[in-house]
C-alpha positions in Angstrom: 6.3 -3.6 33.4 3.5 -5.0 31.4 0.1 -5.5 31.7 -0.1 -9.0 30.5 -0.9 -11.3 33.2 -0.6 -14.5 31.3 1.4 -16.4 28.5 -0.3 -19.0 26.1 2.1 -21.8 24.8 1.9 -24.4 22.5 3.9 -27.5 22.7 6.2 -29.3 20.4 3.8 -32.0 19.1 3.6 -35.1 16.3 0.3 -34.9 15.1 0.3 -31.9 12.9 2.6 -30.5 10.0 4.4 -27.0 10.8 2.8 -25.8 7.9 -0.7 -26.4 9.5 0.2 -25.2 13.0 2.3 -22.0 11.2 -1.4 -21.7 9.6 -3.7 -21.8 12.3 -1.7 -19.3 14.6 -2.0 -16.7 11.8 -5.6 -17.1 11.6 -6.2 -17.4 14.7 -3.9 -14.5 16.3 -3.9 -12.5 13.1 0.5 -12.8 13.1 2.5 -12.5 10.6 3.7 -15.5 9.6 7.0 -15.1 9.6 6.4 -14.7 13.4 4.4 -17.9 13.6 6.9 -19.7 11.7 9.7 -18.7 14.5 7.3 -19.6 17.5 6.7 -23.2 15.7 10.2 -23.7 15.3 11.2 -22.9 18.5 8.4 -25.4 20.6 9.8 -28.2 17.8 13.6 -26.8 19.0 12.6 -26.4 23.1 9.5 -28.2 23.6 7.1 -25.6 23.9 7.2 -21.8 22.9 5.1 -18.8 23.8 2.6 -17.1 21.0 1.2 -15.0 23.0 0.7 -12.3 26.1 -2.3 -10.9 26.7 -4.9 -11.1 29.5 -6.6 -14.6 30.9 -10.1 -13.8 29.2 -8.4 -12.8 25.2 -6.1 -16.3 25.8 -8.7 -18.7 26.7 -10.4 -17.3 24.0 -7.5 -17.5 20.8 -6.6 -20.6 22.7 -10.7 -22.4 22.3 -10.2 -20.9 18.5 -6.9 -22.7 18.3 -8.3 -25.8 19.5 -11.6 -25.7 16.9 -8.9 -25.7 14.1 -6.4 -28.0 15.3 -8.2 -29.7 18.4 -5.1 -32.4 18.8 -2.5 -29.1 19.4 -1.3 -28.8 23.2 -1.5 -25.3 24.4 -1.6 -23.9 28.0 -2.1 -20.3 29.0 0.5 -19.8 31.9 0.3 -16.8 34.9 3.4 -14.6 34.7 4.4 -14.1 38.5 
């Protein structure tokens, strides 16, 4: 079992390109970004995708990072039950 207690999506969105999303996530999350790539493609496939599992206080963190470099994308850090 894992010690992650939470998820952080982002959502499929309009506003940005892939290439800038694909960007920030790398930077921000320090991934690879072949990885990123995958987790943009699938929210644009599926509507949303996870990028991340971690604890409540590291997510709302990357996520506040996340939203200084792309403050229109839609992320939500999720409780796993």
């Amino acid at each position: 079992m894992s010690n992650y207690k939470h998820k952080l999506y982002i959502y499929d969105n309009n506003y940005y390109h892939a290439k800038e999303v694909i960007d920030a996530i790398c930077f921000s999350l320090n991934m690879h970004s072949y990885q990123a790539e995958q987790c943009v493609e699938i929210a644009h496939n599926v509507g949303k995708s996870v990028i991340k599992e971690s604890s409540k206080a590291k997510l709302l963190e990357l996520k506040n990072e996340l939203r200084i470099t792309l403050p229109e994308l839609v992320t939500e850090i999720v409780k796993i039950d």
